[in-house]
N, C-alpha and C positions, 0 to 999 in steps of 0.2 A: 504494500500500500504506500501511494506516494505521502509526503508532504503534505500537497492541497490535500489528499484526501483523509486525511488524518483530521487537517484543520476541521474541514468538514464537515466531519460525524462528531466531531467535538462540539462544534459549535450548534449542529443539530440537536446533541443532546442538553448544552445549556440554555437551548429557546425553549427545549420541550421540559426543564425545567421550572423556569422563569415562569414557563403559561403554568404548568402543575401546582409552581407555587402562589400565584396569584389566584386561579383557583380557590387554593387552602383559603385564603385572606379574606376571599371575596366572601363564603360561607360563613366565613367567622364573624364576620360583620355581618353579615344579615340576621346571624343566628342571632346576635348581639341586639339588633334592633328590633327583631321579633322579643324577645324577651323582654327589654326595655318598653316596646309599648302593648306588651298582654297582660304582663306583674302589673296587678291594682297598686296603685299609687299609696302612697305612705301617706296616711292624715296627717296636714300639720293642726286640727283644728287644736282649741286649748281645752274646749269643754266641749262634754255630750250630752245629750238629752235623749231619753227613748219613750218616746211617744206611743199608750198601748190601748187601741180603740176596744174596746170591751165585747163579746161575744163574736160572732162571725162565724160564718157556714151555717153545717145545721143547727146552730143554737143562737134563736135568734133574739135572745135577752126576752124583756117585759116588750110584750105587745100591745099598740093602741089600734086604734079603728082604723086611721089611714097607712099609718108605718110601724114599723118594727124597731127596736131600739139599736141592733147591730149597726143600721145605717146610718141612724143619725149621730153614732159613735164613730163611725169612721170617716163621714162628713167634717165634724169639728176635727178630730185626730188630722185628717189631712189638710184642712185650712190653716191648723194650728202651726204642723210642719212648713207651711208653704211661707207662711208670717214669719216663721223664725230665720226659713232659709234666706229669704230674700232681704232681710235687714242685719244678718248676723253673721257674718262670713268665719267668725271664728269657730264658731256652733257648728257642731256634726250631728245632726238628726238622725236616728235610726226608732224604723216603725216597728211594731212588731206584726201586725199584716197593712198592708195597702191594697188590699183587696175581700171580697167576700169569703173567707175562707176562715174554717177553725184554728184554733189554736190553743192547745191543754192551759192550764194555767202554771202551772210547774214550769214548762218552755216559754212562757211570757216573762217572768224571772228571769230564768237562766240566759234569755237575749239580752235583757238590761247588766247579767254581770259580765256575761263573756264580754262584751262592750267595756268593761268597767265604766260604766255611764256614773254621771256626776248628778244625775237629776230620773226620776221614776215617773211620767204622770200620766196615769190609767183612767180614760174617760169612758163614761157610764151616763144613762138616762135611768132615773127613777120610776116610780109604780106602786100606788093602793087599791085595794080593793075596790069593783066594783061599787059605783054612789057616792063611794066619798070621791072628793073637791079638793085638792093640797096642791098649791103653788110652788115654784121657789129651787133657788139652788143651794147646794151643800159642799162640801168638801173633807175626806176623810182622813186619817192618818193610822197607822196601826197602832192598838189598845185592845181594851176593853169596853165593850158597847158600855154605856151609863144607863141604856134607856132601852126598852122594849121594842120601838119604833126602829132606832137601830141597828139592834140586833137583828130586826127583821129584815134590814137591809143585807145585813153582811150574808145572814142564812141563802136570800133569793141571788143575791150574786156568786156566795161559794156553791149551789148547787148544781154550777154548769159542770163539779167533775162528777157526777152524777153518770153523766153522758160519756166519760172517758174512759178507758180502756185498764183493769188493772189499779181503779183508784183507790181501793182499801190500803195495798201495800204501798202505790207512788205516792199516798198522804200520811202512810201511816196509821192506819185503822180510824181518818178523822171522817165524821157522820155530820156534815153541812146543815144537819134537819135537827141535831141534838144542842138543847142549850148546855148539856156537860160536856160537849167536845171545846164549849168558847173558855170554860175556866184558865186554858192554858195562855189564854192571853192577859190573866192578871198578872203573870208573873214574866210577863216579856219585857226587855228594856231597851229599847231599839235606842243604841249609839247613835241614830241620827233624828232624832225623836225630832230634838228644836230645832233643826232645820226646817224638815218636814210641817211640822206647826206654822211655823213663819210662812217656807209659800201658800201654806192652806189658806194665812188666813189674808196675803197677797191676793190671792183667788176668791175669794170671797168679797174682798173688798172692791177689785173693780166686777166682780157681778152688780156688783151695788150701786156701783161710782158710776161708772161706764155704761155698762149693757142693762142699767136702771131694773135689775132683776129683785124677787123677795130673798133677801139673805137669812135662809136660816142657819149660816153658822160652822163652826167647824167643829167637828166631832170625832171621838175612835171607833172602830172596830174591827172585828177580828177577821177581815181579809185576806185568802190564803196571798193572793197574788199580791199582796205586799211583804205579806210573811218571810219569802224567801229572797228579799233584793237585800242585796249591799248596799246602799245609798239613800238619800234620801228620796221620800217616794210619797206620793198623795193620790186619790180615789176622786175622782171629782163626779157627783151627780148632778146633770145639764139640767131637768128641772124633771115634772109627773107627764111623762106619754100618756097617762092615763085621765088627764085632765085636758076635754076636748081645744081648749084654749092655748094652753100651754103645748098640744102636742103640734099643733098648727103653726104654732113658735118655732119649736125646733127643728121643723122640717123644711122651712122659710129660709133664703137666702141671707135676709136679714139676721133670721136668729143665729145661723150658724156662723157670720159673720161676727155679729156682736160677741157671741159667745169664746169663739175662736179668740178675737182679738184681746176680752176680758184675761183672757189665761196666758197668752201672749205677753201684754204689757205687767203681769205677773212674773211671769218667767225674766221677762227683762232687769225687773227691780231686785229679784230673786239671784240674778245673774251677777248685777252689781253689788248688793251686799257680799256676795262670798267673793268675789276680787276684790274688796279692798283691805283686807290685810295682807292677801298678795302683794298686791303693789305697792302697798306703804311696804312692806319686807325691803322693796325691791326700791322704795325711794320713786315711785313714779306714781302716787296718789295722796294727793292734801285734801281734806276738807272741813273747812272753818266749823262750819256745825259740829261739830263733832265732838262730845265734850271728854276736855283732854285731861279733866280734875281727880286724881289717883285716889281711887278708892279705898277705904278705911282699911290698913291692915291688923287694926289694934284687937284683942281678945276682950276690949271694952265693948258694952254696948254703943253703939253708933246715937248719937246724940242729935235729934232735929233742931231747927233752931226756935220751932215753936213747942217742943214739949220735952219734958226732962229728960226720957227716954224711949226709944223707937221700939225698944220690945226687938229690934234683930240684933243675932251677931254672929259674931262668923262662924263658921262648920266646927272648929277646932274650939273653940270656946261653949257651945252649945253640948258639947260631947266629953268634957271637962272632968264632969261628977262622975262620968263610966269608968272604971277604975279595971273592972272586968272585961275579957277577952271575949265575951259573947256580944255577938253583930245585935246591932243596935239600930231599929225599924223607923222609920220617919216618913212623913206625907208629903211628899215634893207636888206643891199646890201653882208654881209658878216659876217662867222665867223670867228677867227682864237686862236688859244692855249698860246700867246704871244701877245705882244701890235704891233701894226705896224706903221713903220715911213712914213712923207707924202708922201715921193718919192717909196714905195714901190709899187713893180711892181703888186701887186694882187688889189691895190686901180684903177690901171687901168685910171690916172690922176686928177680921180675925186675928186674934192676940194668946200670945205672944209667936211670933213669929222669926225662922233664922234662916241665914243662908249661907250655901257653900259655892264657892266660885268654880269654874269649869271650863277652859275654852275661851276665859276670857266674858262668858255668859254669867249672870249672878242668878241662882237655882232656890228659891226658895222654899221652906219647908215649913211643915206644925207639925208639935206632936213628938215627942222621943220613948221610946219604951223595948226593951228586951221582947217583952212580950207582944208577939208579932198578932194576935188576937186582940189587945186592947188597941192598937194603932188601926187595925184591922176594920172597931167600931168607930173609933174616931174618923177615920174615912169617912164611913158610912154616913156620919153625923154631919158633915160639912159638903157632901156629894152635890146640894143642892146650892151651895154655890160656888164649888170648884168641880165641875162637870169631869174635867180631865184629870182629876189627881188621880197619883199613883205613889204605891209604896217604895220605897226606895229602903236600903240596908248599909248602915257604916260598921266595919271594923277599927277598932283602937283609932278615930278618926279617918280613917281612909274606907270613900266608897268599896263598897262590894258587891257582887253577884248576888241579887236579892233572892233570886233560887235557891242556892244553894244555902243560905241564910233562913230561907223557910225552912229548906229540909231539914238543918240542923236544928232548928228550934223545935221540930214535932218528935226528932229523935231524940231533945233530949226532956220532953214531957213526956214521955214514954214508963 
C-alpha cells in the first residue's frame, strides 16, 4: 500500500470518526433537553395551600331541591384557587379533586401532608332537617363538638367513610353514627390549634364584613379529615342547601363569588400574619402598630393601672404551690397577642385567671387541680361562656401530653 493510500484510509477513518463522535454529542444533548423539559419543575413557591372541596363522585354530600352540595363545594374550592393563583404568585395551590370524582377522606389528608402544605381548608355546604329554616355560615377547627347541633355536623360529614372500602380498620374501628366514638376528641391537642382559630375566625369575619353573610361563628368538632393533617386546617360550612333561599345563594355566581373571595381575603390576612416574624427574623418587615412593650416576666401578679391586681400571672408562678411530681390539669379558656388586664372584656369576669406564654402567643387558663375530675366540672361550669375551652396538663411547670396525664391520673385512683 502506497503512501497516498495509507493517508487515505486514515483519514477515512478519522471523518468516520469525527461523524461517530458527533453523533454521540448530538444524542447527548437531546437526551439532555428531553429530560430538562419532561422533569416537572422545582417549586420555588414559599407557601402552600390545599384546597379540599368536600364530597364528590358518588357521594354527593346534603342535598337540596335544585343542587347537591359536592358542586357547590367544588365551585367555591375552585374560585377560591383561581383568586389565590392569580394575585399570589408565591402560593402553590394544590386541590384535592378538580373534578366530580370521590375521594376517601384519609387520602384528602395524606395530599395536604405529602405537600407539606402550610394551610388545610376543607369547604363544605351545610343541612337540617326537613321544615326547619337556618341561615348563615360557620367555620370549624378540630375539638370537641360543645353543642348537639355540632356534633351533628361532624356525624353527617364523617359519615361519607361509610361508603368506603375497609373503613373499620382504615379508621380504626371509628363509628361516624356513635357519640362514644367523639370522646376521643377531648383529649386531642392539635399543635396548630391557634392558628387554625385565627383563620377561622379571619373567615368568618369577612362572611360578615364582605359577603354580608349571618355569622354564626367558629366552632370545634371532631372531623376525621382534619384529624389527620399536619398543619393548620379549618372546615368551613358555605351556608343550609336546605334552606330554599340560601340554596339559590350558593349556586348563584354571585354567591360563589362572594363567598370564594370572603375566604380568599382571609387566606390573605392569614398569609400575612404568619410572614411577619419571618421577615422581621430576616430584617425585611416593620410595622408601627405593633406593640413593641415586653411583657411582664415577673412571678408577680401583673398589676393594671386601674385595679390592684389582675388576678393573672404567669404559668411558673400559678404552679408554685405544686410541690408534687403529679401533672397538674388547667382550663386553657383563651389566647391572645398581648397580656390582658382583669377587667378585660374577653376574660368574660372570670376570676382569677393565668397564663403561660407559647410561640410568642399569651394562652390563658382557670382553674389548677391534680384532680383531673374536679377541672373536668369546672369546664363544664364555664362551657357557656368559653365555648372552646379545653383541658390542658402541666408537669413541674412544663406543659405536657394531656393524654397521657389522664391516663396517669385514673391509674393512679385505681
Amino acid at each position: 500500500m502506497s503512501f497516498h493510500q495509507i493517508s487515505a484510509t486514515f483519514a477515512t477513518h478519522i471523518h468516520n470518526m469525527e461523524k461517530n463522535l458527533f453523533k454521540i454529542v448530538f444524542r447527548l444533548v437531546c437526551a439532555g433537553i428531553f429530560i430538562l423539559t419532561n422533569v416537572a419543575p422545582i417549586s420555588g413557591k414559599d407557601f402552600t395551600v390545599v384546597i379540599d372541596a368536600g364530597h364528590g363522585g358518588h357521594d354527593p354530600g346534603a342535598i337540596g331541591k335544585i343542587s347537591k352540595e359536592k358542586n357547590i363545594n367544588l365551585n367555591v374550592a375552585l374560585q377560591l384557587g383561581k383568586n389565590i393563583q392569580k394575585n399570589c404568585k408565591d402560593v402553590k395551590v394544590i386541590y384535592t379533586r378538580k373534578t366530580d370524582v370521590f375521594i376517601p377522606l384519609n387520602r384528602r389528608a395524606e395530599i395536604a401532608n405529602e405537600a407539606k402544605a402550610d394551610l388545610f381548608i376543607s369547604i363544605h355546604t351545610n343541612s337540617v332537617a326537613q321544615g326547619k329554616i337556618v341561615r348563615g355560615a360557620e367555620t370549624f377547627t378540630l375539638g370537641l363538638a360543645r353543642s348537639e347541633a355540632n356534633l351533628e355536623i361532624a356525624k353527617r360529614e364523617n359519615s361519607v367513610i361509610l361508603i368506603e372500602d375497609d373503613y373499620k380498620q382504615r379508621y380504626a374501628g371509628f363509628n361516624p353514627n356513635s357519640s362514644e366514638s367523639y370522646i376521643m376528641f377531648e383529649f386531642i391537642q392539635d399543635k396548630h390549634m391557634e392558628q387554625s382559630v385565627k383563620l377561622a375566625k379571619l373567615v368568618q369575619g369577612q362572611f360578615r364584613n364582605h359577603a354580608k353573610r349571618i355569622d354564626r361563628g367558629v366552632h370545634q368538632a371532631g372531623f376525621l379529615v382534619l384529624r389527620a393533617t399536619t398543619m393548620p386546617s379549618v372546615l368551613v360550612e358555605l351556608g343550609y342547601i336546605s334552606t330554599p333561599d340560601e340554596e339559590r345563594y350558593l349556586n348563584s355566581q354571585e354567591g360563589i363569588n362572594k363567598l370564594a373571595e370572603g375566604i380568599y381575603r382571609a387566606f390573605l390576612k392569614y398569609k400575612e400574619e404568619h410572614e411577619k416574624p419571618i421577615l422581621a427574623a430576616a430584617g425585611k418587615y416593620s410595622d408601627k402598630s405593633v406593640n413593641t412593650e415586653a411583657a411582664p416576666e415577673s412571678n408577680e401578679p401583673v398589676i393594671a393601672s386601674n385595679a390592684k391586681q389582675t388576678g393573672i400571672k404567669t404559668v411558673e408562678s400559678a404552679s408554685a404551690s405544686t410541690t408534687n411530681s403529679k401533672p397538674v390539669f388547667k382550663i386553657q379558656i383563651l389566647t391572645s397577642s398581648k397580656p390582658l388586664k382583669s377587667n378585660d372584656k374577653e376574660l368574660k369576669g372570670l376570676s382569677p385567671v393565668n397564663y403561660y406564654k407559647e410561640n410568642g402567643i399569651y394562652k390563658y387558663t382557670y382553674g389548677e387541680s391534680t384532680d383531673y375530675n374536679k377541672i373536668l366540672q369546672m369546664k363544664n361550669s364555664i362551657i357557656n361562656k368559653f365555648k372552646d375551652a379545653f383541658i390542658i396538663a402541666f408537669r413541674d411547670g412544663e406543659k405536657t401530653d394531656v393524654r397521657k396525664a389522664i391516663a396517669e391520673f385514673k391509674k393512679t385512683r385505681k
